[in-house]
C-alpha positions, 0 to 999 in steps of 0.5 A, a space after each residue: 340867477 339859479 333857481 337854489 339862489 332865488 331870495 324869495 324861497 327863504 322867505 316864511 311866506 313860501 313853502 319849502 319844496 320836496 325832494 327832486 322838485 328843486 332840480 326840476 323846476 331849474 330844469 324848466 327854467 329858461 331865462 330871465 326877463 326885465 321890464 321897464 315899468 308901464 312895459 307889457 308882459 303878457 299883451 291882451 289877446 295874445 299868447 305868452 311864449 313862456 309861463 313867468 314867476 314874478 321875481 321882483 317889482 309888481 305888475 296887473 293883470 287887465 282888460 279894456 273896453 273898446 273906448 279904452 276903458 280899462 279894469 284892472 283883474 288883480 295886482 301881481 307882487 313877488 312870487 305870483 305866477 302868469 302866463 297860465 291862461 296863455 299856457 292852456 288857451 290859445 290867448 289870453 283874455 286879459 294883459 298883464 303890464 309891468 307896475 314898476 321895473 320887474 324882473 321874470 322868471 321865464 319857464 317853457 310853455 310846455 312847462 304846465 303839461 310836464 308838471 302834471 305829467 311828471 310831480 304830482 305834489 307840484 302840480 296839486 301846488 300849481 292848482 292851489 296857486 290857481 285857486 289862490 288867483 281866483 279867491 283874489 278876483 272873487 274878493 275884487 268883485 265883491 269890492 265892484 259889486 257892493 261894498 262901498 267906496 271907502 269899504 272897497 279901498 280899505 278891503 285893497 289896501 289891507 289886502 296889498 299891505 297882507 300880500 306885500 309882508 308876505 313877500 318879504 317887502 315890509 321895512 318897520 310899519 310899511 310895505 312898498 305901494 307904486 300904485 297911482 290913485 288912478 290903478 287904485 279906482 281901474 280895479 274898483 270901478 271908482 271915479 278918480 275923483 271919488 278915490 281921492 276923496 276916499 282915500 284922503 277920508 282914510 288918512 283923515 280917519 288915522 288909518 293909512 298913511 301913503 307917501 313916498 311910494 310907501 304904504 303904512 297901516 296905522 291900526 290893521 284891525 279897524 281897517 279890516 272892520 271897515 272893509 268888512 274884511 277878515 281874512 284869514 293870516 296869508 297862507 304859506 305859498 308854494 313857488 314856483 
């Protein structure tokens, strides 16, 4: 697909690129990638042979323990960016898999360099981007370290729910959710059994309703206030 066809760069979640950048980010582009969900993306502990924008479907980033317990970082939906860490390290410290079928934008590795070295304004774009990834984890550990179990799952939901409608995934009050309860407790570092629990007490509550691979948000506010949750409106992105 040529990048002046890509069907997230009309979206009002995405910000309009400059002058020249266009060409020079479908310059970069090498190809595309489909993966069937449960596939890896990024393998842990390896190197990325490409820098990747996330097309379609979604995808998580994780790491695992020796045992095979696994934390799952942060959850990847359309317009987000990896293989960064793989570009600027050696490996990468943690694995990305595919939550449901995705389809990649593959960009050379060298990809990174060539931005800071020749666009300025896009590279200042990357990094925002960058930061934007970071303020997600730093929001995840809060939700690990103290919030509580139902505090911990309505902060998620809000956050998929906010991160979805940006993308363009929102029909009528609700937005696609793939997630298995068992993704739900790897990110918060719940029991299985306790993110049952909790997520049956949101619906009880009148809050959420999830089925049918959708997630709808009955009253957003109360929610938040629950999560002790207030972000601001999702900022306008760049992309890649």
């Amino acid at each position: 697909m040529p990048c002046a066809q890509c069907p997230l760069r009309p979206l009002p979640g995405f910000k309009p690129l400059r002058e020249g950048e266009l060409a020079f980010i479908s310059r970069r582009k090498v190809g595309q990638r489909r993966i069937e969900p449960g596939g890896s993306i990024v393998a842990e502990g390896g190197a990325a042979a490409h820098v990747f924008t996330l097309l379609s479907g979604w995808a998580f980033r994780f790491k695992t323990m020796t045992d095979g317990r696994r934390q799952i970082m942060s959850f990847l939906l359309p317009g987000d960016i990896l293989g960064l860490q793989a570009e600027l390290l050696e490996a990468t410290a943690h694995g990305v898999e595919a939550l449901t079928e995705v389809s990649l934008c593959a960009f050379a590795r060298d990809t990174v360099w060539s931005v800071y070295r020749v666009h300025p304004p896009l590279a200042l774009d990357l990094t925002w981007l960058a930061a934007h990834g970071e303020r997600l984890v730093d929001d995840a550990m809060l939700s690990v370290g103290r919030r509580t179990a139902v505090e911990s799952v309505a902060a998620l939901l809000v956050s998929l729910f906010k991160r979805a409608e940006s993308a363009g995934l929102r029909e009528g009050d609700s937005v696609p959710f793939p997630l298995t309860q068992t993704h739900v407790a790897d990110a918060l570092g719940l029991s299985v059994v306790h993110t049952n629990r909790t997520m049956q007490r949101l619906r009880r509550m009148g809050l959420v309703r999830i089925g049918d691979g959708r997630l709808a948000v009955g009253d957003l506010r109360s929610l938040r206030r629950i999560a002790q949750y207030w972000e601001q409106p999702a900022p306008v992105r760049p992309l890649f």
